[in-house]
N, CA, C and O of each residue as an XYZ file, in Angstrom:
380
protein
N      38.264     14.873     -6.860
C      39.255     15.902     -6.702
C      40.513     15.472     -7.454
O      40.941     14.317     -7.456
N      41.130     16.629     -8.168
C      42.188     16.143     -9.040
C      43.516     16.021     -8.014
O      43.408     16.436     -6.860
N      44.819     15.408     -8.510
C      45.767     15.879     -7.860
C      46.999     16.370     -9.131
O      47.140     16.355    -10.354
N      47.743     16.804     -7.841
C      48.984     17.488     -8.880
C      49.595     16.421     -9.284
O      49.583     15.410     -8.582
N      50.351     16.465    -10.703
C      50.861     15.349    -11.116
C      52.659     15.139     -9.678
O      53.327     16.000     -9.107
N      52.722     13.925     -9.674
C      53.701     13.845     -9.156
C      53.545     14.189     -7.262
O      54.414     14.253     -6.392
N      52.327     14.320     -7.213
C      52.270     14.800     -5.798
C      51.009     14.252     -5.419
O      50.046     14.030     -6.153
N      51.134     14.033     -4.019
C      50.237     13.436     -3.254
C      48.805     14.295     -2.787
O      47.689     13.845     -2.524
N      49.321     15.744     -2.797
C      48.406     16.743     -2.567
C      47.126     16.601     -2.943
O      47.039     15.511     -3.509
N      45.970     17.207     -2.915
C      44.946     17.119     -3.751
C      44.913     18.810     -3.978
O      45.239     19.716     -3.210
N      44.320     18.839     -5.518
C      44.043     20.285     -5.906
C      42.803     20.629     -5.412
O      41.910     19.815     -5.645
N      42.445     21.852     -4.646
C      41.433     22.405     -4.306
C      40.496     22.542     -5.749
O      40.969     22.994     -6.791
N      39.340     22.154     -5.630
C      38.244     22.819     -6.267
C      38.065     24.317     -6.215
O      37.747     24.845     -5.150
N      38.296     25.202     -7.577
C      38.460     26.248     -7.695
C      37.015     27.011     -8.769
O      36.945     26.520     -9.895
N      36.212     27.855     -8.515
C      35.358     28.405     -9.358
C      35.428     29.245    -10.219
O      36.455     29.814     -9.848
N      35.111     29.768    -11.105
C      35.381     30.546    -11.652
C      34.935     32.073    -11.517
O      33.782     32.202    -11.929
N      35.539     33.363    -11.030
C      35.418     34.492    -10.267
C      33.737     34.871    -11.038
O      33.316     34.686    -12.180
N      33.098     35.469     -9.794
C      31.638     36.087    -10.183
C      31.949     37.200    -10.564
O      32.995     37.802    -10.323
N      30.530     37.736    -11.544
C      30.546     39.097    -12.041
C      29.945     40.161    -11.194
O      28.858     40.459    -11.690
N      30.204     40.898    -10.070
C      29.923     41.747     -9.316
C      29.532     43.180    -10.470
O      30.241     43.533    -11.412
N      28.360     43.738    -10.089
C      28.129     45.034    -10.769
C      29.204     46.210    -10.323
O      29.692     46.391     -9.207
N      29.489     47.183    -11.927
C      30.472     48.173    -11.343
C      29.819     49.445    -10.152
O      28.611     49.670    -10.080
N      30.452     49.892     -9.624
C      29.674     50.558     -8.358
C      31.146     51.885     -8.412
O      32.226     52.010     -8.989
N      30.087     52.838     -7.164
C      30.947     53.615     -6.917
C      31.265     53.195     -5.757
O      30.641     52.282     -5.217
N      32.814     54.114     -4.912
C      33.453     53.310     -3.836
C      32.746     54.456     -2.951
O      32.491     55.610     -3.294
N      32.497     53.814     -1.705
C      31.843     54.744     -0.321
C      30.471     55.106     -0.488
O      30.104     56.218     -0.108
N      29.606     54.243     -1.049
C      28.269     53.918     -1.251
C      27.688     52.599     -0.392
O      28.295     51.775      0.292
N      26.687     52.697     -0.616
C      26.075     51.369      0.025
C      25.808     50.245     -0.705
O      25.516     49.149     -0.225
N      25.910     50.522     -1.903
C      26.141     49.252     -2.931
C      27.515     48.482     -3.045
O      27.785     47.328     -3.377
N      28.459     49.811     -2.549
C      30.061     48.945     -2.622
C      29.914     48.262     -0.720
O      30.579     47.238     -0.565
N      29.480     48.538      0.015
C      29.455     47.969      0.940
C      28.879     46.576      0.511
O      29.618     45.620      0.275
N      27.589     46.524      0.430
C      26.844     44.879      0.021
C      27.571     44.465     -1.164
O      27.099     43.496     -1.758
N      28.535     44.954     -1.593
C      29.513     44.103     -2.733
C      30.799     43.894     -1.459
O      31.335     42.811     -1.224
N      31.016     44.785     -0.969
C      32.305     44.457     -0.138
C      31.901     42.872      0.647
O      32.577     41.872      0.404
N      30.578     42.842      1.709
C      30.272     41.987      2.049
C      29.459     40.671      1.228
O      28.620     39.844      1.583
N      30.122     40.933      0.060
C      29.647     39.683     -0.934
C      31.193     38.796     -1.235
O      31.331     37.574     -1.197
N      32.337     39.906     -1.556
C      33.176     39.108     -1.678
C      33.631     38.855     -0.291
O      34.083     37.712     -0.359
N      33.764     39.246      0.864
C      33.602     38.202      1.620
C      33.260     37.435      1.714
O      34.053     36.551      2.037
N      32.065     37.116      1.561
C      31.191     35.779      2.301
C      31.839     34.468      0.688
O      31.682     33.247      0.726
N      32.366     35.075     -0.242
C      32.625     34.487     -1.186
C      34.312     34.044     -0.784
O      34.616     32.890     -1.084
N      35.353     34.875     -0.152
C      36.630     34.571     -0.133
C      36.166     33.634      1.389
O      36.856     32.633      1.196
N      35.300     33.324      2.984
C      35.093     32.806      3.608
C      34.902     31.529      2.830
O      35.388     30.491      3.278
N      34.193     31.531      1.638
C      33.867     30.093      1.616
C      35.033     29.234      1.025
O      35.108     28.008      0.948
N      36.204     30.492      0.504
C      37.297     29.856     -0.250
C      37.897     29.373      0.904
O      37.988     28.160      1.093
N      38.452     30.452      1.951
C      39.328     29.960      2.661
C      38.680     28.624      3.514
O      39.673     28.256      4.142
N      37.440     27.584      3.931
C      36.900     26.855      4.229
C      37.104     26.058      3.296
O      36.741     24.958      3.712
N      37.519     25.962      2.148
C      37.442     25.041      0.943
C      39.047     24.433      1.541
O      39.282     23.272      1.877
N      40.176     25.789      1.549
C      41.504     25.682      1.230
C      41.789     24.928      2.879
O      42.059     23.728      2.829
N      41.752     25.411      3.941
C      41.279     24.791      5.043
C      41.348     23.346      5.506
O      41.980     22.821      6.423
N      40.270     22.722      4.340
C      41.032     21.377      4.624
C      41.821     20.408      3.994
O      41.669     19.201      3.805
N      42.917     21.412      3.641
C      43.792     20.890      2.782
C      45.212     21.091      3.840
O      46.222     20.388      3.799
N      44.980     22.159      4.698
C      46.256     22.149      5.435
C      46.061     22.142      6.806
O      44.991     22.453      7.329
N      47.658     21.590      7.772
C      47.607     21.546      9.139
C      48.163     22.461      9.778
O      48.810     23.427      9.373
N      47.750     21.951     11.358
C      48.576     23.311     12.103
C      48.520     24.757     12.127
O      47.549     25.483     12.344
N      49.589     25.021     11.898
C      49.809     27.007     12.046
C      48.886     27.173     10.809
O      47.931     27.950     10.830
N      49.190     26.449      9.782
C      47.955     26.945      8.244
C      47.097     27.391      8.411
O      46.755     28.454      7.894
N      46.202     26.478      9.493
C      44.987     26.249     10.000
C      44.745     27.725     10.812
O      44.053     28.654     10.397
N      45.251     27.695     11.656
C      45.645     29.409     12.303
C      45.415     30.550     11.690
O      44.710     31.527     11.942
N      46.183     30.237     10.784
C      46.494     31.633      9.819
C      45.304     31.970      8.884
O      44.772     33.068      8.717
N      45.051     30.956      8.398
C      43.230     31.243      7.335
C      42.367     31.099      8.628
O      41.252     31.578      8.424
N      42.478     30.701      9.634
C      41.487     31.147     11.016
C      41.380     32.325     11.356
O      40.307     32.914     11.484
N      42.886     32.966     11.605
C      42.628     34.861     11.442
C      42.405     35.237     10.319
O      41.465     36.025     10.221
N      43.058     34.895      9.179
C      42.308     35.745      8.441
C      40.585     35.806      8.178
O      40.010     36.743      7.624
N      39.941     34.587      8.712
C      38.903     34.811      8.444
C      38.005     35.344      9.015
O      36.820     35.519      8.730
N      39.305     35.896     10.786
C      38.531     36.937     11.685
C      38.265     38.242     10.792
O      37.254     38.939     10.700
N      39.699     38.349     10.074
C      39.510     40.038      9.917
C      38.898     40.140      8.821
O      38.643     41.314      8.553
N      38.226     38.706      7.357
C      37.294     39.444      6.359
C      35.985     39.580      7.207
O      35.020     40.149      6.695
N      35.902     39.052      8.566
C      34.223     39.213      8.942
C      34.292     40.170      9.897
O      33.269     40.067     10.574
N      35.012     41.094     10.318
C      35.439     42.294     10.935
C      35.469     43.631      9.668
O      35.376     44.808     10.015
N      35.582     43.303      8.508
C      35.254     44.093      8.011
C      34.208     43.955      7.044
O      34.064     44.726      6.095
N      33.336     42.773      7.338
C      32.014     43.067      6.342
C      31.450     43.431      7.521
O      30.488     44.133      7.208
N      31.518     43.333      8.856
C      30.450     44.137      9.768
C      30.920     45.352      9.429
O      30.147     46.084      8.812
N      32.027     45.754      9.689
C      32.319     46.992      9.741
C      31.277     47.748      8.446
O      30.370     48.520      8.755
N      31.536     47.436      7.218
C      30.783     47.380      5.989
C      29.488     47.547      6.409
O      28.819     48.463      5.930
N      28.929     46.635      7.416
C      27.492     46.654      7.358
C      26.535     47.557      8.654
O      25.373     47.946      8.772
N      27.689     47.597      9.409
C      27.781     48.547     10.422
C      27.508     49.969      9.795
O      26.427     50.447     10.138
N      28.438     50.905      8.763
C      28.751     51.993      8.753
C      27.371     52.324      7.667
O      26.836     53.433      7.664
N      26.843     51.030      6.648
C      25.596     51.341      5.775
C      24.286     50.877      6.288
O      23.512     50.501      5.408
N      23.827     50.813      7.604
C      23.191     50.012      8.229
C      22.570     49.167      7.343
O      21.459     49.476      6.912
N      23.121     48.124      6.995
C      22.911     47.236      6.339
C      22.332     45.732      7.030
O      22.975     45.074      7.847
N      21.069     45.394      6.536
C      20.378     44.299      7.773
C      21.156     43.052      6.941
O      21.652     43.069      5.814
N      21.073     42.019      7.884
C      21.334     40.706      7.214
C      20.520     40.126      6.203
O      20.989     39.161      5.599
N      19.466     40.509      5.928
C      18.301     39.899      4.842
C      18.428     40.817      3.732
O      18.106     40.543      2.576
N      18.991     42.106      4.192
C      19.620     42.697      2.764
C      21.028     42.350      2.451
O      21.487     43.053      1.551
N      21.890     41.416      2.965
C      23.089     40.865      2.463
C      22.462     40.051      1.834
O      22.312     40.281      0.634
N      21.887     38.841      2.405
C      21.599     37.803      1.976
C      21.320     38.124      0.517
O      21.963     37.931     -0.515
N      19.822     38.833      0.855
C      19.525     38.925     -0.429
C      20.639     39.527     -1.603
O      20.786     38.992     -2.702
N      21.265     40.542     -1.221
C      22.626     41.197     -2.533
C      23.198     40.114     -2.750
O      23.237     40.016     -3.976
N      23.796     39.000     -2.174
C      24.548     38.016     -2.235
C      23.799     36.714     -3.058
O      24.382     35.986     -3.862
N      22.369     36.603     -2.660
C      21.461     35.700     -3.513
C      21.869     36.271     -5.011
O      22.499     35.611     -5.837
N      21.378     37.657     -5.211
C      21.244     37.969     -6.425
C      22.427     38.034     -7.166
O      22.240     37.778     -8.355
N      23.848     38.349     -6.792
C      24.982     38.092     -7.280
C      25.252     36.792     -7.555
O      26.180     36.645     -8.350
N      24.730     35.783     -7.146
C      25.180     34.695     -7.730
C      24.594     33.720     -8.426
O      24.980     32.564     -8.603
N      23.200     34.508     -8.985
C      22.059     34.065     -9.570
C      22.490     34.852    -10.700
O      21.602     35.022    -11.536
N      23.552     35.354    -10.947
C      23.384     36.451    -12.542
C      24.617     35.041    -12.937
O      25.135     34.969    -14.051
Protein backbone atom coordinates (compact mmCIF):
# COMPACT_ATOMS: atom_id res chain seq x y z
CA UNK A 1 0.00 0.00 0.00
CA UNK A 2 1.33 3.36 -1.05
CA UNK A 3 1.36 6.35 1.26
CA UNK A 4 0.88 10.03 0.78
CA UNK A 5 4.06 11.73 0.54
CA UNK A 6 4.66 13.52 3.80
CA UNK A 7 1.96 11.65 5.65
CA UNK A 8 1.58 8.78 7.68
CA UNK A 9 -1.79 7.80 6.13
CA UNK A 10 -1.90 4.94 3.81
CA UNK A 11 -3.59 5.46 0.29
CA UNK A 12 -6.51 3.21 -0.23
CA UNK A 13 -6.22 0.81 -3.11
CA UNK A 14 -8.38 2.27 -5.77
CA UNK A 15 -9.72 0.34 -9.17
CA UNK A 16 -10.36 1.48 -12.02
CA UNK A 17 -14.42 2.24 -12.65
CA UNK A 18 -16.25 -0.88 -14.58
CA UNK A 19 -17.98 -0.65 -17.85
CA UNK A 20 -21.71 -1.17 -17.01
CA UNK A 21 -23.96 -1.62 -20.30
CA UNK A 22 -26.07 1.55 -21.40
CA UNK A 23 -29.72 0.74 -20.29
CA UNK A 24 -32.92 2.41 -20.05
CA UNK A 25 -33.95 3.94 -16.52
CA UNK A 26 -37.16 1.99 -14.82
CA UNK A 27 -36.39 -1.35 -16.42
CA UNK A 28 -35.13 -4.39 -14.96
CA UNK A 29 -31.80 -4.19 -16.42
CA UNK A 30 -31.25 -0.69 -14.70
CA UNK A 31 -32.32 -2.36 -11.52
CA UNK A 32 -29.52 -5.41 -11.76
CA UNK A 33 -27.14 -2.47 -12.78
CA UNK A 34 -28.45 -0.38 -9.86
CA UNK A 35 -27.71 -3.46 -7.62
CA UNK A 36 -24.29 -3.96 -9.25
CA UNK A 37 -23.01 -0.64 -8.41
CA UNK A 38 -23.89 -1.26 -5.14
CA UNK A 39 -22.45 -4.33 -4.29
CA UNK A 40 -19.40 -2.51 -6.10
CA UNK A 41 -19.55 1.00 -3.92
CA UNK A 42 -20.15 -1.79 -0.55
CA UNK A 43 -16.96 -3.19 -1.38
CA UNK A 44 -15.40 0.39 -1.65
CA UNK A 45 -16.76 1.63 1.39
CA UNK A 46 -15.20 -1.84 3.27
CA UNK A 47 -11.91 -1.05 1.56
CA UNK A 48 -12.13 2.85 2.88
CA UNK A 49 -13.36 1.50 6.35
CA UNK A 50 -10.27 0.45 7.47
CA UNK A 51 -8.59 3.34 7.10
CA UNK A 52 -10.74 5.35 9.56
CA UNK A 53 -11.98 5.57 13.34
CA UNK A 54 -14.89 6.25 15.32
CA UNK A 55 -17.86 8.41 14.02
CA UNK A 56 -16.07 7.56 10.28
CA UNK A 57 -16.72 4.18 11.04
CA UNK A 58 -20.51 5.10 11.73
CA UNK A 59 -21.03 7.08 8.96
CA UNK A 60 -19.80 4.51 5.99
CA UNK A 61 -21.81 1.99 8.48
CA UNK A 62 -25.05 3.95 7.53
CA UNK A 63 -24.30 4.60 4.55
CA UNK A 64 -23.90 1.17 3.82
CA UNK A 65 -27.41 0.62 5.41
CA UNK A 66 -29.03 2.79 2.88
CA UNK A 67 -26.95 1.40 -0.54
CA UNK A 68 -28.43 -2.14 0.66
CA UNK A 69 -31.94 -0.65 1.32
CA UNK A 70 -31.99 0.35 -1.97
CA UNK A 71 -30.63 -2.56 -3.98
CA UNK A 72 -33.48 -4.54 -2.17
CA UNK A 73 -35.68 -2.02 -2.85
CA UNK A 74 -34.26 -2.47 -6.64
CA UNK A 75 -34.72 -6.06 -6.29
CA UNK A 76 -37.87 -6.00 -4.53
CA UNK A 77 -39.83 -3.78 -7.13
CA UNK A 78 -38.11 -6.20 -10.36
CA UNK A 79 -38.51 -9.38 -8.55
CA UNK A 80 -35.22 -9.94 -8.95
CA UNK A 81 -33.74 -13.43 -7.29
CA UNK A 82 -30.29 -13.37 -5.81
CA UNK A 83 -28.73 -15.86 -8.43
CA UNK A 84 -29.90 -13.39 -10.96
CA UNK A 85 -27.79 -10.57 -9.20
CA UNK A 86 -25.10 -12.67 -8.72
CA UNK A 87 -25.06 -13.73 -11.92
CA UNK A 88 -25.56 -9.73 -13.63
CA UNK A 89 -22.78 -8.86 -11.30
CA UNK A 90 -20.51 -12.06 -12.35
CA UNK A 91 -20.97 -10.97 -15.85
CA UNK A 92 -20.21 -7.24 -15.35
CA UNK A 93 -17.07 -7.86 -14.11
CA UNK A 94 -15.94 -10.51 -16.40
CA UNK A 95 -16.30 -7.93 -19.49
Amino acid sequence: MKRKEGSMTPVPVTRPPRSLPVVDAGTRESALCTIANVATALETLREVRKHVRGDHKRRLDDVAVILRVVALDAQATYAITDEDAREFIRDCRSR
